[in-house]
RORODO-416231 format. One record per residue (C-alpha): z, y, x. Coordinates in Angstrom, 2 decimals, m for minus. Layout:
N
         Z         Y         X
         Z         Y         X
...
END
This chain:
427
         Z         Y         X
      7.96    m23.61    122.14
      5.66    m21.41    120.35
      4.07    m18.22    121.87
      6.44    m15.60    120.53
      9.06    m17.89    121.68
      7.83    m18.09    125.30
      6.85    m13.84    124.70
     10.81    m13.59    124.16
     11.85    m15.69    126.78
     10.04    m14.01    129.35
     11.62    m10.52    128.01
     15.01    m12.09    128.39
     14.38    m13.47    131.69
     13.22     m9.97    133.18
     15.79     m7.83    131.69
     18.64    m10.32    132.99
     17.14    m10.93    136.47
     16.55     m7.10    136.88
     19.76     m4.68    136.83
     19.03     m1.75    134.69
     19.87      0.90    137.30
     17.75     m0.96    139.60
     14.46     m0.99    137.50
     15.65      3.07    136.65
     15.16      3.66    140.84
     12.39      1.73    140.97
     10.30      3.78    138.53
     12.12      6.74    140.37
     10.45      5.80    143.70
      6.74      5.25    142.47
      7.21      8.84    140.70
      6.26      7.06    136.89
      7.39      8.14    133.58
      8.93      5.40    132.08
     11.97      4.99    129.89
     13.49      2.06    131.05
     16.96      2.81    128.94
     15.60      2.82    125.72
     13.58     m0.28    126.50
     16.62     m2.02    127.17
     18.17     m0.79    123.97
     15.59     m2.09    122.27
     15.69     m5.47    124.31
     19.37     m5.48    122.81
     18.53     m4.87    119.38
     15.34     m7.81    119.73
     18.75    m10.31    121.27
     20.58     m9.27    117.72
     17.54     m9.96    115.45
     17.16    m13.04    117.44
     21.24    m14.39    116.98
     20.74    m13.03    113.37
     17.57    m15.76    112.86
     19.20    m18.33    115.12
     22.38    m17.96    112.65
     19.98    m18.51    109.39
     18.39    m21.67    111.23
     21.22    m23.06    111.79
     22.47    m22.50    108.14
     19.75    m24.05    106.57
     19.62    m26.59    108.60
     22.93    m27.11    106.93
     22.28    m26.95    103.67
     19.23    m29.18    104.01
     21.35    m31.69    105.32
     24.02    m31.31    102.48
     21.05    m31.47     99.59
     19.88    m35.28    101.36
     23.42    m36.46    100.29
     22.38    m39.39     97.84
     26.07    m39.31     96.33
     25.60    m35.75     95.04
     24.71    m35.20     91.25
     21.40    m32.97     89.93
     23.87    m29.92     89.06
     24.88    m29.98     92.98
     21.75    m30.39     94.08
     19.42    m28.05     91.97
     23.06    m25.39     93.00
     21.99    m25.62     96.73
     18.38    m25.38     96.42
     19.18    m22.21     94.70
     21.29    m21.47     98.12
     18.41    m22.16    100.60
     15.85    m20.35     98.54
     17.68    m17.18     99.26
     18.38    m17.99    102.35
     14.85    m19.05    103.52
     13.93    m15.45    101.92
     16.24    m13.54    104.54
     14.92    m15.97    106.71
     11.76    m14.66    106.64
     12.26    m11.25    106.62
     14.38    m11.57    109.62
     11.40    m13.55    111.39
      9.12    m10.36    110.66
     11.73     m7.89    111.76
     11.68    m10.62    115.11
      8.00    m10.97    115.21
      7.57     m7.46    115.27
     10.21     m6.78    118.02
      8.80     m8.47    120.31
      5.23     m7.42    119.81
      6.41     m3.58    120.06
      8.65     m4.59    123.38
      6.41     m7.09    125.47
      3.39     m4.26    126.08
      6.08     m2.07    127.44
      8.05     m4.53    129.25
      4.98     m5.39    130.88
      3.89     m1.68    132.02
      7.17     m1.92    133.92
      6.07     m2.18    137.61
      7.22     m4.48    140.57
      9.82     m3.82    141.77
      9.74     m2.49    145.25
     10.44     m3.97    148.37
     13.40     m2.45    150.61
     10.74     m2.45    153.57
      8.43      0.17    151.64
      8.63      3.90    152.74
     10.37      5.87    149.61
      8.45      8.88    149.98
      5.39      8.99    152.14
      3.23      6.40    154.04
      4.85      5.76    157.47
      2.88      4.57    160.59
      4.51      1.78    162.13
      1.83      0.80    164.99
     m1.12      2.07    167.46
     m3.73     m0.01    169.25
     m5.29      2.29    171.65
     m6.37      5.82    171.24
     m8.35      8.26    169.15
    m11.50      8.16    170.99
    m12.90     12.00    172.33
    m16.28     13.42    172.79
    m18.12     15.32    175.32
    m20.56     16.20    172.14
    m20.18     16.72    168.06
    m19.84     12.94    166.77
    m22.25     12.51    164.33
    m21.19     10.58    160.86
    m22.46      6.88    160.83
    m24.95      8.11    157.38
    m27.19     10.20    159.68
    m26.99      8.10    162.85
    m28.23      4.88    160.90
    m30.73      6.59    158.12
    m32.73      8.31    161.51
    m32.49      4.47    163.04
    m33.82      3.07    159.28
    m30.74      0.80    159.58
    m29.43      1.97    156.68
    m31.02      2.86    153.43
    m29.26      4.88    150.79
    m30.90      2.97    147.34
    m30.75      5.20    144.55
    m31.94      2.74    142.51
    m28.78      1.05    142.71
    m26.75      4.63    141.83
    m25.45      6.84    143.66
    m23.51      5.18    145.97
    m25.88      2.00    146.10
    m26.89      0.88    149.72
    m28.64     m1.83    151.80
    m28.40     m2.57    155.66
    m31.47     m3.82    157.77
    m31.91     m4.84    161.67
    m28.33     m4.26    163.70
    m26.41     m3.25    160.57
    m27.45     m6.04    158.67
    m26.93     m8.55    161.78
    m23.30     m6.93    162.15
    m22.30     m7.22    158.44
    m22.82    m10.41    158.81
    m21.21    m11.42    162.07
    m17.96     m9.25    161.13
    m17.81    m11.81    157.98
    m18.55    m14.62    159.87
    m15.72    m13.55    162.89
    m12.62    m13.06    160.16
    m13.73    m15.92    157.99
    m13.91    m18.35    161.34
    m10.50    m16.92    162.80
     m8.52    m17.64    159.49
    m10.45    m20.85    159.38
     m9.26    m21.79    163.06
     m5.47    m20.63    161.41
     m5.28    m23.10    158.59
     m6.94    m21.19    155.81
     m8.86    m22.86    153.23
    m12.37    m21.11    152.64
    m13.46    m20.96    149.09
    m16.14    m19.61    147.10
    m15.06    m17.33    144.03
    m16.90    m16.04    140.96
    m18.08    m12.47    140.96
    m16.70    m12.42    137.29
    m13.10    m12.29    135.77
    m12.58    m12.15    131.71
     m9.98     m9.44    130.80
     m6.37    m10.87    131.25
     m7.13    m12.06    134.66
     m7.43     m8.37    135.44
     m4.78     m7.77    133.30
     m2.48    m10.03    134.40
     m3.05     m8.60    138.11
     m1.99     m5.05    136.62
     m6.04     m3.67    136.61
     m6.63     m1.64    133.42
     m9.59     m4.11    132.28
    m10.48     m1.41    129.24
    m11.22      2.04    132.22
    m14.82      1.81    133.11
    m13.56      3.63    136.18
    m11.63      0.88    137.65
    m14.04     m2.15    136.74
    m17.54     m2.74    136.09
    m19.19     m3.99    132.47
    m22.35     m5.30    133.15
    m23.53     m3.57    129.70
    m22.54     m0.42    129.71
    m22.95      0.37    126.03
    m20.57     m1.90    125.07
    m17.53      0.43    126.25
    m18.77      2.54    123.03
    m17.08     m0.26    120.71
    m13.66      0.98    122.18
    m11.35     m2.38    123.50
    m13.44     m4.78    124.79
    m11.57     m8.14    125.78
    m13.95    m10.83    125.55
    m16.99     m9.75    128.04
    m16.30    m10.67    131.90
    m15.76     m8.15    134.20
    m17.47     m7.90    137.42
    m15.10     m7.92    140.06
    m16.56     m9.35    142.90
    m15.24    m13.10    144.56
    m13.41    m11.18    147.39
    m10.62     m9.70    145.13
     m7.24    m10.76    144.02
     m8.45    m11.88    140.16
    m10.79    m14.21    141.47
     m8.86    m15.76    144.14
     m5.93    m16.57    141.98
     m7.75    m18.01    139.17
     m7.39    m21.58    140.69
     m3.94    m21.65    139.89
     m3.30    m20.05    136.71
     m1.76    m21.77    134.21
     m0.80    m24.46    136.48
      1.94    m26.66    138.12
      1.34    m26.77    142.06
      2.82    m29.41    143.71
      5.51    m27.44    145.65
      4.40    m30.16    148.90
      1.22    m28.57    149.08
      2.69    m24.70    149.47
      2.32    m22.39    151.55
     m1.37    m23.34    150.23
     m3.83    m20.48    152.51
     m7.12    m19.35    151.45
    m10.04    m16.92    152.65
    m13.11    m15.71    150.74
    m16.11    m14.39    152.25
    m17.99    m11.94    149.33
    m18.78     m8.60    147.38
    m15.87     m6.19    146.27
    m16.83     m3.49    143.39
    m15.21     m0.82    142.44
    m16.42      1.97    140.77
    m14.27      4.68    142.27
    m15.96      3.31    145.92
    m13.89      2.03    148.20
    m12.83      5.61    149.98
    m12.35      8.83    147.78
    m14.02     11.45    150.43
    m16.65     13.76    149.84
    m19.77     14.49    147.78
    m22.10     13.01    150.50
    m21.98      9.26    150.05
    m21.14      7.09    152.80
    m20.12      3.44    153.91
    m16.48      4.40    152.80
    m17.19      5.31    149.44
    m19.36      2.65    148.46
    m19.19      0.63    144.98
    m20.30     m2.49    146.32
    m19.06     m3.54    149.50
    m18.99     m6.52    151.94
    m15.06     m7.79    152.35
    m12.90    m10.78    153.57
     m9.57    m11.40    151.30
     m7.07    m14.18    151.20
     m4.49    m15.51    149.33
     m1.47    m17.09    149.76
      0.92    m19.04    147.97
      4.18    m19.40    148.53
      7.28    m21.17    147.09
      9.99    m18.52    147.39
     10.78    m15.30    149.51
     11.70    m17.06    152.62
      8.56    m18.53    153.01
      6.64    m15.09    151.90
      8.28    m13.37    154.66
      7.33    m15.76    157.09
      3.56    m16.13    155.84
      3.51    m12.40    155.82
      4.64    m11.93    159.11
      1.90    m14.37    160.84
     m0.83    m13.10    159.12
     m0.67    m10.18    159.96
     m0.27    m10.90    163.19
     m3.52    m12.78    163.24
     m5.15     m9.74    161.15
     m3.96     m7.71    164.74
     m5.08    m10.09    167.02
     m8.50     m9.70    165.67
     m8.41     m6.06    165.23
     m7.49     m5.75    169.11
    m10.32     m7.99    170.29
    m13.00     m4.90    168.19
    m11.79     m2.77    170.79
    m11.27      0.49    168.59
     m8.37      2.62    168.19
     m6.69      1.42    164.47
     m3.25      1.86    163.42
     m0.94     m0.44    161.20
      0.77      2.02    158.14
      3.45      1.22    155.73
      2.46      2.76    152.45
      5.05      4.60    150.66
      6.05      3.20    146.65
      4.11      6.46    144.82
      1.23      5.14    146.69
      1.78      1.23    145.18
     m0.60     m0.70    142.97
      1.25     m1.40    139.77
      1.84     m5.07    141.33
      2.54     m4.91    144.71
      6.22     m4.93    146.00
      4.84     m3.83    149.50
      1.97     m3.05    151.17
      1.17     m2.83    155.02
     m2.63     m1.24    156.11
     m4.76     m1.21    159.34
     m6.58      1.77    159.20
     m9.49      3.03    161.72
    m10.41      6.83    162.59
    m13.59      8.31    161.36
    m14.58     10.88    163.83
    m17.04     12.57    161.46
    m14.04     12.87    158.75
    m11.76     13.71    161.16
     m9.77     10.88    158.60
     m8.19      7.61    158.95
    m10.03      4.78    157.10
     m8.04      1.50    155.25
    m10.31     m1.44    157.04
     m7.77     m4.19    156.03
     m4.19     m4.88    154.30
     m1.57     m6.83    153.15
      0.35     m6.98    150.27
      3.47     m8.41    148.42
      3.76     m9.36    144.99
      6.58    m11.53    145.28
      6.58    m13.33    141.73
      5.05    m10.51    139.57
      1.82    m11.90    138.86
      2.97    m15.62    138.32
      5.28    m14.54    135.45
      2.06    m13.00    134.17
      0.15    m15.28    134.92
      1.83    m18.63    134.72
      1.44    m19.76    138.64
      3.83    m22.39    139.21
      5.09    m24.80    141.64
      7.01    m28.16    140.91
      9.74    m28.00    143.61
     12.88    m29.93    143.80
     12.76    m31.36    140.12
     12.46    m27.89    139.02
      9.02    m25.89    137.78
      9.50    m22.31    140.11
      7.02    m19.11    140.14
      4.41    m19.21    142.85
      5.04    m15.90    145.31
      2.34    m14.56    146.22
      0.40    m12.60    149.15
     m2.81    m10.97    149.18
     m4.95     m8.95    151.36
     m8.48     m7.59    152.35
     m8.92     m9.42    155.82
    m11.23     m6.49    156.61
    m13.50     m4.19    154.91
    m16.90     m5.27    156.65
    m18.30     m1.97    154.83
    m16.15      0.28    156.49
    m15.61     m1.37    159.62
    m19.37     m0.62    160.28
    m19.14      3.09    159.55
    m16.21      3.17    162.14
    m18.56      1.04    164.62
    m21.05      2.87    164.84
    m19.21      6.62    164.89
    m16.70      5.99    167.56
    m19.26      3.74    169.81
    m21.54      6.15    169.06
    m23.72      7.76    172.49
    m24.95     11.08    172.77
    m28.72     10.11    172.56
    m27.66      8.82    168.52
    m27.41      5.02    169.41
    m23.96      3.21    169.15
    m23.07      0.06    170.59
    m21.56     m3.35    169.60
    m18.13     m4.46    170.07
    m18.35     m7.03    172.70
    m16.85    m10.11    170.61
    m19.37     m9.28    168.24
    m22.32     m9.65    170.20
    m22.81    m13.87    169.97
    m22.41    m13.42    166.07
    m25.23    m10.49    166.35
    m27.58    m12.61    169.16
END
């Protein structure tokens, strides 16, 4: 099967597993502007060119056949060489008019988002769970950037930018032990911990939905080169906890379907250049470009199997949240509020005194089979070659999670003190 072949049976495939009122509510729901009729008018008109060219194989085929006949004389012959010259003319025209279809239809078949899950909130995020309480005050709570620059804990680098950082004595020692804590609790759970690279070429971010060309959503490492317009060949830097580099094991592969649900956790940087939390002029741990995170991925063979996987990890995700002792809250975020791939996405989110704001520390998401069929992520299961489904998730923001640390432990004499399941990681 060649590649336009494979670009037109992925078109098909979409358009018939998707009902066209359903993909119309979906782009409803996440408030886009998309024209999902004419698209399939023009899918339509791409199955006509392609019956059209199927119908002119097929005749030629034919003919070709007809013109082997030993028995026939020159004058029959040289007659139907004359017919499949013309022929393989319209041929080729209607291969253009085909070609071109499908390279005007696939980049907007592919801006069509996931569709949504029937568990997501249609119109605003929706708290679902509490773990204790807001904590109160007898004094102003200070913000974690002034309690820790007075301690020389934490020092803002402006040679790094902006919002460049870097932790030393307690803050460094409990970066490191929240890693350490996730990373050994998803261990204990079955998870597979894996080293990924900090860099991803272009269609792994495209393929996870990430505009790889908007220096606001990913780092180049040379800037200049964003001057040339579309750059596709230079990596991307990413970081190895992120969704591009934990997938890139399997894409473009057959999984055996014996070795799914297949769990893994990742232990590393996260950039991104909007920072992590849009708040404020003042920089902080929450809007940091470079931060400290735990993701993990896992694969799936179908939807069943997703919903269970889903369901235990983020019970695990709670358990461990619980044993901080801080007040956090579990929140269904609504479909406007979606990544272009995820189906679903639940959050635990902490309170920032000092913001007066709750804080995304952690999530899970669904992507069902959106990124395989991008992607190519398969499974061999039953004698037949299936989509991977996939979940993904930030195990905990180890950035953030400090900042909430140390402003709701926070004393009145400016110290702050460690959680108490922390405190064999930090010794």
């Amino acid at each position: 099967m060649s590649s336009k072949e494979l670009n037109e049976a992925n078109i098909n495939t979409f358009f018939k597993r998707f009902p066209l009122q359903e993909l119309i509510n979906n782009i409803q729901q996440r408030a886009m502007n998309i024209d999902v009729t004419a698209l399939s008018k023009k899918w339509a008109q791409l199955q006509e060119i392609s019956r059209e060219k199927g119908k002119y194989d097929n005749e030629i085929a034919v003919l070709r056949k007809q013109r082997s006949d030993p028995a026939l004389g020159k004058e029959e012959k040289d007659s139907l060489s004359e017919k499949l010259k013309l022929l393989v003319k319209e041929q080729n025209n209607c291969q253009k008019s085909w070609r071109a279809s499908i390279d005007q239809l696939l980049p907007q078949v592919l801006m069509i988002p996931n569709v949504v899950h029937k568990d997501t909130p249609p119109d605003k995020d929706s708290v679902i769970y509490e773990s204790g309480k807001i904590p109160t005050f007898s004094f102003k709570p200070a913000g974690h950037f002034e309690l820790c620059t007075k301690s020389g804990e934490f020092i803002n680098s402006r040679n790094a930018g902006p919002e460049g950082y870097y932790l030393q004595g307690n803050m460094a020692l409990l970066e490191l032990a929240l890693q350490w804590m996730f990373q050994d609790e998803f261990s204990d759970a079955g998870y597979i911990v894996m080293t990924g690279s900090d860099f991803c070429k272009p269609v792994m971010l495209e393929g996870c939905g990430i505009n790889f060309d908007d220096p606001t959503n990913v780092i180049l490492m040379n800037p200049e080169q964003w001057e040339d317009g579309k750059n596709v060949t230079t990596p991307r830097l990413v970081g190895s906890a992120s969704i591009p580099s934990l997938i890139a094991l399997h894409v473009k592969s057959v999984a055996d379907g014996k070795c799914l649900p297949a769990r893994y956790i990742c232990s590393g940087s996260h950039y991104a250049p909007h920072g992590t939390f849009n708040q404020a002029d003042t920089f902080s741990l929450f809007n940091a470009i470079q931060t400290s995170q735990v993701h993990f991925l896992i694969a799936c063979k179908d939807k069943q199997e997703v919903d269970i996987e889903q369901n235990n990890c983020f019970e695990l995700l709670k358990h461990i949240f619980q044993r901080l002792e801080l007040y956090y809250n579990v929140t269904l975020i609504s479909a406007k509020n979606l990544s272009f791939v995820e189906s679903l996405r639940t959050e635990i989110q902490m309170f920032s005194p000092s913001l007066r704001k709750h804080v995304p520390v952690a999530s899970v998401s669904r992507y069902e089979d959106f990124i395989s069929r991008r992607l190519y992520l398969h499974h061999h299961s039953n004698g037949q070659i299936k989509n991977m489904h996939l979940i993904h998730g930030c195990a905990v923001n180890v950035t953030s999670v400090i900042g909430c640390i140390v402003e709701n432990l926070q004393t009145e004499s400016g110290s702050y003190r460690i959680p108490n399941i922390l405190l064999p990681y930090v010794q």
